[in-house]
TORTIMAR-860106 format. One record per residue (C-alpha): z negated, y, x negated; residue number from 1; residue in three letters. Coordinates in steps of 0.1 Angstrom, whole numbers, plus 5000, padded with zeros to 4 digits. Each point is the difference from the previous one (the first is absolute). Example, Ala and Ser with C-alpha at 12.3 -4.5 7.8 and 13.67 -1.06 7.14 Angstrom:
<sites>
<site c3="4922" c2="4955" c1="4877" nr="1" rest="ALA"/>
<site c3="5007" c2="5034" c1="4986" nr="2" rest="SER"/>
</sites>
This chain:
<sites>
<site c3="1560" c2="6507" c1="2812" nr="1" rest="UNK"/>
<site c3="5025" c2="5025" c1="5020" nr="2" rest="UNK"/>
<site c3="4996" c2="5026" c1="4978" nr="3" rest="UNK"/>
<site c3="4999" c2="4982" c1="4963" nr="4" rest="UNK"/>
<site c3="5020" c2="4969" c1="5005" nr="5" rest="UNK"/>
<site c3="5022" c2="5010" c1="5026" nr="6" rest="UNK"/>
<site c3="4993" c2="4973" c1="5022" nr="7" rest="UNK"/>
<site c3="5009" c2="5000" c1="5039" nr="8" rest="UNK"/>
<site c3="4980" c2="4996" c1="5027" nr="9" rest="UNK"/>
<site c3="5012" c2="4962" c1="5003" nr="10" rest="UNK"/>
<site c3="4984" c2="4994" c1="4963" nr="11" rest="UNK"/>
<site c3="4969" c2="5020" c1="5004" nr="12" rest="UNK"/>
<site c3="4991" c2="4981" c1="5030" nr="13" rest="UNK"/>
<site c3="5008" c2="4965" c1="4983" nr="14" rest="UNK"/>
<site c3="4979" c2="5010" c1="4971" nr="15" rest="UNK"/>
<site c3="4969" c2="5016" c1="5021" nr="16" rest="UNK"/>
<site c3="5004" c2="4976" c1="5027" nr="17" rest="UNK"/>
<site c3="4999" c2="5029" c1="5025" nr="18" rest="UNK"/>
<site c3="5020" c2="5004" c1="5027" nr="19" rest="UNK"/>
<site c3="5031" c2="5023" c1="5000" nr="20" rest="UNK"/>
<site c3="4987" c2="5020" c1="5022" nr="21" rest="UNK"/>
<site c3="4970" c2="5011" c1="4979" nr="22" rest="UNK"/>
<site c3="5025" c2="5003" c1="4970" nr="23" rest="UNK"/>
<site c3="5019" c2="5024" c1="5022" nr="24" rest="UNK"/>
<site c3="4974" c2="5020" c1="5014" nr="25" rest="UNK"/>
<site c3="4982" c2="5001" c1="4963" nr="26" rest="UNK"/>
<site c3="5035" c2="5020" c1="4990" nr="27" rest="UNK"/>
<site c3="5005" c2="5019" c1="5029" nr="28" rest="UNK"/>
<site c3="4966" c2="5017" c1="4996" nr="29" rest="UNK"/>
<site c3="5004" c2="5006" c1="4960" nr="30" rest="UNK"/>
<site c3="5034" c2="5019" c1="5009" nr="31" rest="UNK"/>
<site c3="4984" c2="5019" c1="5023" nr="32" rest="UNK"/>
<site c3="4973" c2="5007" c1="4983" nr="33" rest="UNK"/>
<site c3="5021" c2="5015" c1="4970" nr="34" rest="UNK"/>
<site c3="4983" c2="4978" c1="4974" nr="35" rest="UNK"/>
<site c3="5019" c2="4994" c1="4970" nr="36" rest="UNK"/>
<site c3="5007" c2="4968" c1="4975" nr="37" rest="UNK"/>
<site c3="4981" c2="4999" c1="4983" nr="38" rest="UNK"/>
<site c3="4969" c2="5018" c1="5015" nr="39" rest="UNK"/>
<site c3="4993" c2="5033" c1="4982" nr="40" rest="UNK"/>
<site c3="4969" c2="5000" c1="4975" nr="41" rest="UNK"/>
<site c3="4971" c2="5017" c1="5008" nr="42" rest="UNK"/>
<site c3="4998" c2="4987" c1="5041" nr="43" rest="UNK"/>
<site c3="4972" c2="4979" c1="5011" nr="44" rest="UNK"/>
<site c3="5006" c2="4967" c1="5017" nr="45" rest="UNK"/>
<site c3="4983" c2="5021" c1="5029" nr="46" rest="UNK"/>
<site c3="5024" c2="5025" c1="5000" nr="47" rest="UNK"/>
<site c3="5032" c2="4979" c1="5001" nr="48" rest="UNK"/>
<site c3="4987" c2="4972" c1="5026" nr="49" rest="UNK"/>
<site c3="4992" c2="5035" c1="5021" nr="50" rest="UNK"/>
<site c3="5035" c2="5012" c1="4993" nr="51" rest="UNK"/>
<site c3="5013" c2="4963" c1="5012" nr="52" rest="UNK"/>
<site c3="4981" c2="4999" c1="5030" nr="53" rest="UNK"/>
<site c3="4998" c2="5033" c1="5010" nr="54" rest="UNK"/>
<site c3="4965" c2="5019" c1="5004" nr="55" rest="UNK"/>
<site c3="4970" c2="5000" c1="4971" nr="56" rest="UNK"/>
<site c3="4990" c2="4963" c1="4988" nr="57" rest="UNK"/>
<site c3="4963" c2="5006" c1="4982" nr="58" rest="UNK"/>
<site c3="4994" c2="4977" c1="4975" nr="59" rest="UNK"/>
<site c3="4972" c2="4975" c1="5006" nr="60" rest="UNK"/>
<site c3="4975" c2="4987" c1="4975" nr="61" rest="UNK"/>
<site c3="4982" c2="4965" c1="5010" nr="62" rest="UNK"/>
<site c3="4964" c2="5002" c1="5001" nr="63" rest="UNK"/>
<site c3="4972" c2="4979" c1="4993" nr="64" rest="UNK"/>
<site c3="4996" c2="4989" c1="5034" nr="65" rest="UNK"/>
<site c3="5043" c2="4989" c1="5003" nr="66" rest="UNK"/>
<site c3="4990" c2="4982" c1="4971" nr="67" rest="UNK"/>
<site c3="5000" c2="4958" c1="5009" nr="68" rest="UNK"/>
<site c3="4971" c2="4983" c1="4987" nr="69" rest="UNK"/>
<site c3="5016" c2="4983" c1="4969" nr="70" rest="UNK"/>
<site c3="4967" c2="4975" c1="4994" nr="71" rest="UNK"/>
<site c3="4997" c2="4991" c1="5032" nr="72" rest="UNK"/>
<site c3="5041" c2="4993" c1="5003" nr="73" rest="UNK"/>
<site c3="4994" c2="4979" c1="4966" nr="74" rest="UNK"/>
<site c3="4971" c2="4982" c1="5012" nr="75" rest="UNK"/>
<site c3="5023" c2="4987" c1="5037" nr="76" rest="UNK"/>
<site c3="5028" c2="4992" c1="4978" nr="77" rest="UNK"/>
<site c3="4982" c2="4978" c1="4976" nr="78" rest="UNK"/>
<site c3="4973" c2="4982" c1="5032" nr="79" rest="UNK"/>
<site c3="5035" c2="4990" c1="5016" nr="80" rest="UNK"/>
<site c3="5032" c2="4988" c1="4987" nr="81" rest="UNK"/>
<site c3="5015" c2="5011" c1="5036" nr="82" rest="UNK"/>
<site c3="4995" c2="5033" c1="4999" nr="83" rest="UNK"/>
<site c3="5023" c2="5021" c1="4990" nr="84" rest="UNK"/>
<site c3="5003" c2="5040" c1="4984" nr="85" rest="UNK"/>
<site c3="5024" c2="5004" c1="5030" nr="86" rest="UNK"/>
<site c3="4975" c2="4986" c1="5026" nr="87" rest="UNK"/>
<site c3="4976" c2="5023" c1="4980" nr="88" rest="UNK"/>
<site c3="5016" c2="5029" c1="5006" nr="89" rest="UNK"/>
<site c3="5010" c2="4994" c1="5040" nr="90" rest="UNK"/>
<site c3="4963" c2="4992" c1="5004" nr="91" rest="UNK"/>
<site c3="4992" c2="5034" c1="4986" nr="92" rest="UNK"/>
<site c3="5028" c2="5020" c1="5014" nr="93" rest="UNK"/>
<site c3="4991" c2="4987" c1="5038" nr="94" rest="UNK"/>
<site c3="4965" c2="5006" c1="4994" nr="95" rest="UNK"/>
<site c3="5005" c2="5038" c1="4989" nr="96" rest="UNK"/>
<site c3="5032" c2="5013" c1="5021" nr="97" rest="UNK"/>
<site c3="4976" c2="5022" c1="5022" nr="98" rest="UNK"/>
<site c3="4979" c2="5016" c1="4971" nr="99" rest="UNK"/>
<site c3="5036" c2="5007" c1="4985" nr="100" rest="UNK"/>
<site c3="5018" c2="5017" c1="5030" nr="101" rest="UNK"/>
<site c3="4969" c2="5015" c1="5020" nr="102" rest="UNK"/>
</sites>
């Protein structure tokens, strides 16, 4: 948004609805990190997010067991009109946030 349409921080954080601060710091780090607009061809997200944030970021592919049970998540939704996706997914985020950052 910076970069292509020019925008300033003001805009970007009305049209993200971020806060300025995180605007800021998001163009602080790509100046210091010597990116360019665009982003050269041939860099993986990996190795500009690393560039951004400093250090190497590995790239992470979801496994079977990250997976949510998408029957069983059909199966809540349709027994009760109450329940929603987003309850769905606070139910299974509180009930796997050790297995995730043991």
């Amino acid at each position: 948004m910076h970069g292509d349409l020019g925008l300033g921080q003001r805009e970007i954080t009305r049209a993200l609805e971020i806060g300025q601060a995180t605007v800021h710091e998001y163009l602080r780090r790509r100046e210091a990190s010597g990116l360019s607009w665009p982003l050269a061809a041939g860099r993986g997200d990996a190795q500009q997010e690393g560039k951004l944030i400093g250090g190497t970021v590995k790239a992470v592919k979801p496994t079977a067991k990250d997976l949510p049970d998408f029957v069983r998540i059909q199966e809540k939704l349709r027994a009760n009109k109450r329940v929603s996706l987003q309850l769905l997914w606070e139910e299974n985020r509180d009930a796997n946030i050790n297995s995730h950052y043991s």
